[in-house]
KOLSEDO-361032 format. One record per residue (C-alpha): residue number from 1; residue in three letters; x, y, z. Coordinates in steps of 0.02 Angstrom, whole numbers. Layout:
BEGIN
ATOM  num  residuo       X       Y       Z
ATOM  NUM      ALA       X       Y       Z
...
//
This chain:
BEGIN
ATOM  num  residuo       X       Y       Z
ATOM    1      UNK       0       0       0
ATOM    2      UNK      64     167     -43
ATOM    3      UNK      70     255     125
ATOM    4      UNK     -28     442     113
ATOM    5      UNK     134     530     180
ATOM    6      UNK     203     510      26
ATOM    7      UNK      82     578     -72
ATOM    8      UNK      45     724      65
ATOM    9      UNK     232     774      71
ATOM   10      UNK     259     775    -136
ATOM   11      UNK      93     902    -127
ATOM   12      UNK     154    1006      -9
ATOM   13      UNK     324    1033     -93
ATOM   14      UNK     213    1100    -221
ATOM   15      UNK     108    1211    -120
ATOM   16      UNK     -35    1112    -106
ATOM   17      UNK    -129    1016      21
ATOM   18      UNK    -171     835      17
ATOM   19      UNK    -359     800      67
ATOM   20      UNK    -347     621      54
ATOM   21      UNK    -407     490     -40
ATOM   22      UNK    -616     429     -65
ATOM   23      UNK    -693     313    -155
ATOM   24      UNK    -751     349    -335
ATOM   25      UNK    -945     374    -320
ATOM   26      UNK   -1042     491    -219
ATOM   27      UNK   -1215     463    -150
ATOM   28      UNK   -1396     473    -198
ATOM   29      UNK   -1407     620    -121
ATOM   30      UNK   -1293     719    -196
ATOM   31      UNK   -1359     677    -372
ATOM   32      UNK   -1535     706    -337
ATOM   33      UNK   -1483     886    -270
ATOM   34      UNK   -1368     899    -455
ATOM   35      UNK   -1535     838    -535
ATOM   36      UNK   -1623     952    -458
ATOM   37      UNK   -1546    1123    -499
ATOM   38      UNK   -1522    1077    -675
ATOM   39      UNK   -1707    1045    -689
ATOM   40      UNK   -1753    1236    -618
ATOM   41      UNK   -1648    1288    -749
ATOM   42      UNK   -1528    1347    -659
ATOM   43      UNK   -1378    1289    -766
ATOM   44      UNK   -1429    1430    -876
ATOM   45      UNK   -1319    1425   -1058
ATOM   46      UNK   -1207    1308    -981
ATOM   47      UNK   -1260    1139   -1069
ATOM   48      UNK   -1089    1067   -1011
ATOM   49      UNK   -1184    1064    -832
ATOM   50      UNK   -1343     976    -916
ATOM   51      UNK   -1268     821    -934
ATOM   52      UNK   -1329     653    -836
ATOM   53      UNK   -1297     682    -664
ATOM   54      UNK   -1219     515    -628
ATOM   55      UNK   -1090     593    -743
ATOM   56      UNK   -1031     698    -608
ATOM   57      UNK   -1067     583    -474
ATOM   58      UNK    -956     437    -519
ATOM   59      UNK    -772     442    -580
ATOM   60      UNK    -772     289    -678
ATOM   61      UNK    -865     374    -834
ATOM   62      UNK    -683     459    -842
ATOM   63      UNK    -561     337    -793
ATOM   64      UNK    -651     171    -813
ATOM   65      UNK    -529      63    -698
ATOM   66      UNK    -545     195    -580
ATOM   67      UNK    -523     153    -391
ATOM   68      UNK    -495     313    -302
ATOM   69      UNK    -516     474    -313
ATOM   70      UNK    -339     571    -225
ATOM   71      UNK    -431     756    -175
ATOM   72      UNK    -315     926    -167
ATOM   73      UNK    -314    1092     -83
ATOM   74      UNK    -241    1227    -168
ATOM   75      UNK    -255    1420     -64
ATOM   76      UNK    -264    1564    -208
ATOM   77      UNK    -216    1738    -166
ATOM   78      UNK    -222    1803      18
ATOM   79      UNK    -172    1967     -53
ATOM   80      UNK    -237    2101      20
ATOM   81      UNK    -376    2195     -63
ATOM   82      UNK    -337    2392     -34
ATOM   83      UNK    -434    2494    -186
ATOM   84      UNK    -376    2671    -163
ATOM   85      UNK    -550    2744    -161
ATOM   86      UNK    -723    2660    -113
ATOM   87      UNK    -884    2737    -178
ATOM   88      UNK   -1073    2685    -179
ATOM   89      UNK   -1105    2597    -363
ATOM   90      UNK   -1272    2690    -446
ATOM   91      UNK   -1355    2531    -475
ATOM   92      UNK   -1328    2452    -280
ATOM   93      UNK   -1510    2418    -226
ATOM   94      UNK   -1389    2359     -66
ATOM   95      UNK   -1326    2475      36
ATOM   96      UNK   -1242    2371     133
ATOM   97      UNK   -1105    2316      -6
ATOM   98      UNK   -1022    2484     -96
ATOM   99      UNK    -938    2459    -249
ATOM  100      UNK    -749    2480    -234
ATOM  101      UNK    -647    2573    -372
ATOM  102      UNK    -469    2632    -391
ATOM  103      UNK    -477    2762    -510
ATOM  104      UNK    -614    2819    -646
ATOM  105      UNK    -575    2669    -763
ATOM  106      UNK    -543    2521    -669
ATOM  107      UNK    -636    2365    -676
ATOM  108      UNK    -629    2241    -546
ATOM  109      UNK    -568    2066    -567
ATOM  110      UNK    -614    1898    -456
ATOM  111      UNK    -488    1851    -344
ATOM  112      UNK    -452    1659    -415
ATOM  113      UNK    -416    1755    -578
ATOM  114      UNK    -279    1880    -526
ATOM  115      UNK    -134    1764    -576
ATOM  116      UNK    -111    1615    -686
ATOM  117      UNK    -255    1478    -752
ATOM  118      UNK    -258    1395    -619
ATOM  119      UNK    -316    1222    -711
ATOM  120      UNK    -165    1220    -835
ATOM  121      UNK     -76    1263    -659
ATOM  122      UNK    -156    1127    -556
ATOM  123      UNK    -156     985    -678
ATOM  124      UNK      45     991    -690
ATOM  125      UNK      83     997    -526
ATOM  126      UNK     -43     851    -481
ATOM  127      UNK      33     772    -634
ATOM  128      UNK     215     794    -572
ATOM  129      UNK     147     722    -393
ATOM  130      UNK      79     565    -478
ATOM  131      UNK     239     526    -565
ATOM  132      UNK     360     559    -436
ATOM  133      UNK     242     439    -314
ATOM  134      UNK     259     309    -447
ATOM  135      UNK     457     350    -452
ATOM  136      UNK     474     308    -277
ATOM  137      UNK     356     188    -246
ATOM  138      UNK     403      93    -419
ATOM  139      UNK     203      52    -444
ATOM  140      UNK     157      83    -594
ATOM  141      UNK     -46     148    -601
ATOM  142      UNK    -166     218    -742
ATOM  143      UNK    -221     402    -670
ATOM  144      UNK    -302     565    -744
ATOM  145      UNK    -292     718    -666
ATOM  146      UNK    -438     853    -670
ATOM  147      UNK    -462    1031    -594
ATOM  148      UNK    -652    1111    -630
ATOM  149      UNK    -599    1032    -779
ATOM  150      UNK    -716     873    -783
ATOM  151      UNK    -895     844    -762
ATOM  152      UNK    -858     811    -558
ATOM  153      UNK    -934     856    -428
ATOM  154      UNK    -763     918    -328
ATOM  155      UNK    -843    1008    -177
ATOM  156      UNK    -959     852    -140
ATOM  157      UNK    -794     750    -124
ATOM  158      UNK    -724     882     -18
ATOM  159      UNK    -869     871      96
ATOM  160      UNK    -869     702      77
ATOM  161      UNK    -680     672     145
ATOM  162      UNK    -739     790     273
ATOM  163      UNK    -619     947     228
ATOM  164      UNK    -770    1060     235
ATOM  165      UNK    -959    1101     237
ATOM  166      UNK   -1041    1169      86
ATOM  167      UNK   -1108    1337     139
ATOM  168      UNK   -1246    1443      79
ATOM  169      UNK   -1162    1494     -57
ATOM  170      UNK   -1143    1333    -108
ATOM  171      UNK    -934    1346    -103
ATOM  172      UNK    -853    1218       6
ATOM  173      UNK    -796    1291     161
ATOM  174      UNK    -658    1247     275
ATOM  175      UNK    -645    1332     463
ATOM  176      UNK    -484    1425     490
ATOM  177      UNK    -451    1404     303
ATOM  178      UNK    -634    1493     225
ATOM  179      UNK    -663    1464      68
ATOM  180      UNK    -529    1542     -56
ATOM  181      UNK    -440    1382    -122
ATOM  182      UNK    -469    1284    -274
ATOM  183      UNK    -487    1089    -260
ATOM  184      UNK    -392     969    -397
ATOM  185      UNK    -406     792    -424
ATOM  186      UNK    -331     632    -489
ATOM  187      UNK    -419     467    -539
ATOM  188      UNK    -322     334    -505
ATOM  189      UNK    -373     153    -536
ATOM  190      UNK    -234     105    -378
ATOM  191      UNK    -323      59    -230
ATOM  192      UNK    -250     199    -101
ATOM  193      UNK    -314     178      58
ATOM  194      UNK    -460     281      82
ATOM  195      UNK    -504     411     212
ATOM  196      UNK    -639     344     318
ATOM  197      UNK    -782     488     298
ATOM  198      UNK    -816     599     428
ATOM  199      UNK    -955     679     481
ATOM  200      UNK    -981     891     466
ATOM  201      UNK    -897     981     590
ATOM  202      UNK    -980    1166     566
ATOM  203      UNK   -1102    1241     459
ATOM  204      UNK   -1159    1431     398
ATOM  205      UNK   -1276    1415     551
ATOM  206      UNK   -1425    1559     563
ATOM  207      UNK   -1300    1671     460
ATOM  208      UNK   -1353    1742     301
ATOM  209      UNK   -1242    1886     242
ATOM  210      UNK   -1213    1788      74
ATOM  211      UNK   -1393    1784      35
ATOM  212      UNK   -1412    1980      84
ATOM  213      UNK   -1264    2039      18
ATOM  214      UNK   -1274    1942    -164
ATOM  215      UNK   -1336    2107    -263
ATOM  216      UNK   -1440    1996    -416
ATOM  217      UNK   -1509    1873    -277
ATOM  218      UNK   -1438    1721    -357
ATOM  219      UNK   -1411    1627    -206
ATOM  220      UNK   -1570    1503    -185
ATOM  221      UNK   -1616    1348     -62
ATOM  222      UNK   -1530    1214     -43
ATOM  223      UNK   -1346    1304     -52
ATOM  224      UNK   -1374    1312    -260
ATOM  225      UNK   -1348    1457    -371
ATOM  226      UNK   -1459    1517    -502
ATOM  227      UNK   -1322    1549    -634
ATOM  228      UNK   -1431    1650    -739
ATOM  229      UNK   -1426    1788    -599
ATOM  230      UNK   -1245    1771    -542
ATOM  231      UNK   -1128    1895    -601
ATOM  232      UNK   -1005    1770    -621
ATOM  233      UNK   -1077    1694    -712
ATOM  234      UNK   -1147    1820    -840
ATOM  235      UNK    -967    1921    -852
ATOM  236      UNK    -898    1737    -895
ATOM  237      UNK   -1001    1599    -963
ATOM  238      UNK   -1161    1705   -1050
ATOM  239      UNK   -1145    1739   -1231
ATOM  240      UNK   -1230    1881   -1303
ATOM  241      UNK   -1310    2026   -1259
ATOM  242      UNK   -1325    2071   -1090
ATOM  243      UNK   -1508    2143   -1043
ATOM  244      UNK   -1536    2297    -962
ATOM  245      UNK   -1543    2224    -781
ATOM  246      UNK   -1401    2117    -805
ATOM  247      UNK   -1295    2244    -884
ATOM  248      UNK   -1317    2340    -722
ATOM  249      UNK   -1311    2186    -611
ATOM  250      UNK   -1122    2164    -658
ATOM  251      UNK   -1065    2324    -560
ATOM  252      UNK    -904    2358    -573
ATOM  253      UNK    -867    2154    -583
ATOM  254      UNK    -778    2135    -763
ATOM  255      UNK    -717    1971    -725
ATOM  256      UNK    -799    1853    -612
ATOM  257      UNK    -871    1899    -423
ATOM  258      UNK    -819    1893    -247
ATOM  259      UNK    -941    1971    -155
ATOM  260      UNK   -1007    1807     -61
ATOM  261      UNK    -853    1758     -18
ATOM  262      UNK    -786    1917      25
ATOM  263      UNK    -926    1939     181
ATOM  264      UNK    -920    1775     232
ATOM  265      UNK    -866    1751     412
ATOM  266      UNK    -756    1605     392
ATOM  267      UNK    -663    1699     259
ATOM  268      UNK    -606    1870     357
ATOM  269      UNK    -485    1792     478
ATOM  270      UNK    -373    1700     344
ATOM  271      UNK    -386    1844     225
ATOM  272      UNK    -307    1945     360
ATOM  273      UNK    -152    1828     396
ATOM  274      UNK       6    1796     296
ATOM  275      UNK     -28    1622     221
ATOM  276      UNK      72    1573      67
ATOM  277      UNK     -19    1543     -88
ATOM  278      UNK      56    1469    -240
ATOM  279      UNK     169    1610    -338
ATOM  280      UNK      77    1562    -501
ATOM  281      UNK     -85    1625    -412
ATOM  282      UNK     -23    1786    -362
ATOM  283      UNK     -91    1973    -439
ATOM  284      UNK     106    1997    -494
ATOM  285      UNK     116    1860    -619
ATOM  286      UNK     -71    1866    -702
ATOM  287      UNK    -185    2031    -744
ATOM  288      UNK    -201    2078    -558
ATOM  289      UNK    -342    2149    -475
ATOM  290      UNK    -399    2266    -583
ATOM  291      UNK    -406    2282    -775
ATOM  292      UNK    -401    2468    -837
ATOM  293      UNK    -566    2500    -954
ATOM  294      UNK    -480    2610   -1095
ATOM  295      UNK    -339    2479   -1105
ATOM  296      UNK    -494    2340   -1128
ATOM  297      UNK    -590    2429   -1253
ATOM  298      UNK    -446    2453   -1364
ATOM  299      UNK    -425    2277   -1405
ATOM  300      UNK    -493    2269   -1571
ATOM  301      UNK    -444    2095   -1639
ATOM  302      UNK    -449    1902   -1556
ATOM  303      UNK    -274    1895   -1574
ATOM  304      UNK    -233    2047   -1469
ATOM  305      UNK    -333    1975   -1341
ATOM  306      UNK    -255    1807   -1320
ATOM  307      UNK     -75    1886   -1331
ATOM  308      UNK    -127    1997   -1204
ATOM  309      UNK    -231    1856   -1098
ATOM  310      UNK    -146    1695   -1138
ATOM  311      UNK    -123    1593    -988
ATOM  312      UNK    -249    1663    -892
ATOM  313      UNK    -419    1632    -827
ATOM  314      UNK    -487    1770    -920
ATOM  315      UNK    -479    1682   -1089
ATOM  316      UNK    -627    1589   -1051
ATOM  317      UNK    -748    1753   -1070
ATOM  318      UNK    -668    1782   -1259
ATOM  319      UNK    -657    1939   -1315
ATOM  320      UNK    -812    1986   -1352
ATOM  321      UNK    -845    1935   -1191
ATOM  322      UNK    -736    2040   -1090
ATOM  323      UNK    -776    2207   -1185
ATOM  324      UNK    -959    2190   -1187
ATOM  325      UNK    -933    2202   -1000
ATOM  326      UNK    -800    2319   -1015
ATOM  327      UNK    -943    2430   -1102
ATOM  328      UNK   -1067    2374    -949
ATOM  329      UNK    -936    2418    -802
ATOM  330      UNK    -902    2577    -891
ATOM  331      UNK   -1087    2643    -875
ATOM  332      UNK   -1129    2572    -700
ATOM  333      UNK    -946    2667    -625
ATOM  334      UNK    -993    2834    -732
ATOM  335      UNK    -820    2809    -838
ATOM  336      UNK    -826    2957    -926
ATOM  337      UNK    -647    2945    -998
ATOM  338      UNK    -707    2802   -1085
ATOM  339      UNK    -846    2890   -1174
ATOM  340      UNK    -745    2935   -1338
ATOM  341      UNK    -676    2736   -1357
ATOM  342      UNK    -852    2658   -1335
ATOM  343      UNK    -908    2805   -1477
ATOM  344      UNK    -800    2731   -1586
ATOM  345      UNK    -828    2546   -1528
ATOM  346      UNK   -1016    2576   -1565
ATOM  347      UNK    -970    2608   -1741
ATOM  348      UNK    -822    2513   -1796
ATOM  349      UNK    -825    2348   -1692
ATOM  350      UNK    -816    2177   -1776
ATOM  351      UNK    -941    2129   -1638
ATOM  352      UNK   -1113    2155   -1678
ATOM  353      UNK   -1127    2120   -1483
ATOM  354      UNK    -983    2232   -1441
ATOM  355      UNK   -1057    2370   -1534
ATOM  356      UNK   -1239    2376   -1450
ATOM  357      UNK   -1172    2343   -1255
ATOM  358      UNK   -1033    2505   -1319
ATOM  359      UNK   -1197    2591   -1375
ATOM  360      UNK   -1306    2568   -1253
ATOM  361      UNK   -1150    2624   -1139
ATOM  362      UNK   -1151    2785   -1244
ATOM  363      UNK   -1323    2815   -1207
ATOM  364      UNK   -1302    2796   -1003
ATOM  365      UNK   -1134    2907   -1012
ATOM  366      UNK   -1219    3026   -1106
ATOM  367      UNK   -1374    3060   -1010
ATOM  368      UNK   -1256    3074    -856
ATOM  369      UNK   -1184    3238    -930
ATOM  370      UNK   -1346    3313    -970
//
């Protein structure tokens, strides 16, 4: 038997933790609850997340030897968040949550996307761990390695193995740690010896400040999502036009959303202490915490975008993407400076869907300075 030390201290050389090990399928329960939010629609344009739910729930439909699951922690940025000026966002029907800016132009970017992509990231470093386990252990086993990558449930494992409780918000949350890590898997068909499950340990409780402080109310029973509403969602996986409501949902969020994690309780104590992250996940070596509206809206081709976005989350929202909600951030902050470059975005883009969201940006700017 390959003893879990090993595997634990080849992780943490590379920055991660090692959650342990669990079989391959999860429980009834946990694809009835899958079932269920795909039926209410939830899932919104994302038909990868339509698929049969025993997809997810069982990791034999990707490795078909498949034995265990091995389940990994990975912290992103700790970094603290310290925007030079905070004021209220025109379209917050929530007081309680102003929208931060630094500067007139600035656009505000998730915190798992401020450095590297973390799955091309994760999936090499779980690959390297794998191979250096069969190096000194001299067994030779089949294994695939997976990061939000794979139809998988990963926080149900997580729970599963005990590392956490699924809150509210439906992220997987760990006491002392919160909930700012990512999780990465491999699926091995060697027999490691498998955590015995244990039971939850802590839960949101009575608290709420999720559900009251999610500003497009996307957080519903059950600890589910309604994708449709979240603005993660729409500044990432929604093609198209944005409607009125959801152009103005977005805030100043240009990429991605932290807001429920960000107010969550279990969250502000690690956020406040010096815990390492992986350098590859740091603001320094990706597009940081902000991206700079002007510099967005003068992308004009595909190729500009991926030279200037390669190798980083951000990819995934293409570029028509990103500047229709470069266009929407502009109008909700009141970015003025922007007005002249969403002018001529409104007339020359090779976007038909860049062009409106830049026009109907005009229009809000415009009325402003009436």
């Amino acid at each position: 038997m390959i003893e879990a030390s090993i595997i634990s201290n080849l992780a943490a050389a590379e920055g991660l933790e090692y959650i342990g090990a669990s079989g391959v399928a999860l429980g009834e329960e946990d694809k009835l609850r899958l079932q269920n939010w795909q039926e209410q629609g939830f899932a919104g344009d994302m038909n990868y997340m339509k698929r049969k739910a025993e997809l997810f729930c069982d990791a034999r439909f990707l490795l078909e030897s498949a034995k265990t699951i091995l389940l990994f922690a990975a912290p992103y940025s700790k970094e603290k968040f310290n925007p030079e000026t905070t004021t209220p966002n025109k379209n917050n029907d929530n007081n309680q949550q102003p929208e931060t800016s630094r500067g007139k132009t600035q656009a505000r970017v998730a915190r798992y996307a401020w450095g590297k992509d973390y799955h091309k990231v994760l999936r090499k470093k779980l690959s390297k761990i794998l191979l250096e386990t069969q190096r000194i252990t001299k067994i030779d086993f089949n294994f695939r390695v997976f990061s939000d990558s794979a139809p998988l449930l990963e926080r149900a494992y997580g729970r599963k193995l005990g590392y956490g409780f699924i809150g509210k918000n439906s992220m997987l949350i760990r006491p002392s740690v919160g909930s700012f890590f990512f999780l990465a898997e491999a699926v091995t068909d060697y027999p490691f010896e498998q955590n015995r499950e244990t039971p939850h340990f802590a839960d949101c409780g009575e608290c709420t400040l999720c559900v009251s402080a999610c500003p497009t109310s996307a957080i519903a029973n059950n600890r589910t999502i309604d994708a449709r509403r979240c603005i993660s969602y729409l500044t990432i996986e929604k093609r198209g036009l944005f409607t009125e409501q959801e152009s103005k949902s977005i805030r100043e969020w240009i990429f991605g959303c932290d807001i429920c994690q960000e107010v969550c309780p279990f969250n502000h104590a690690p956020l406040k202490l010096e815990q390492k992250s992986i350098k590859e996940f740091s603001a320094a070596t990706g597009v940081g915490m902000f991206l700079n509206l002007k510099d967005v809206l003068q992308i004009k081709t595909d190729e500009e975008f991926y030279r200037r976005f390669a190798g980083t989350p951000l990819t995934r929202a293409k570029r028509e993407g990103l500047l229709r909600n470069a266009a929407a951030v502009a109008a909700n902050i009141g970015a003025i400076e922007c007005l002249e470059d969403l002018k001529k975005i409104a007339q020359k883009d090779q976007s038909h869907i860049v062009r409106q969201a830049a026009a109907a940006a005009v229009k809000a700017l415009e009325s402003e300075l009436l």
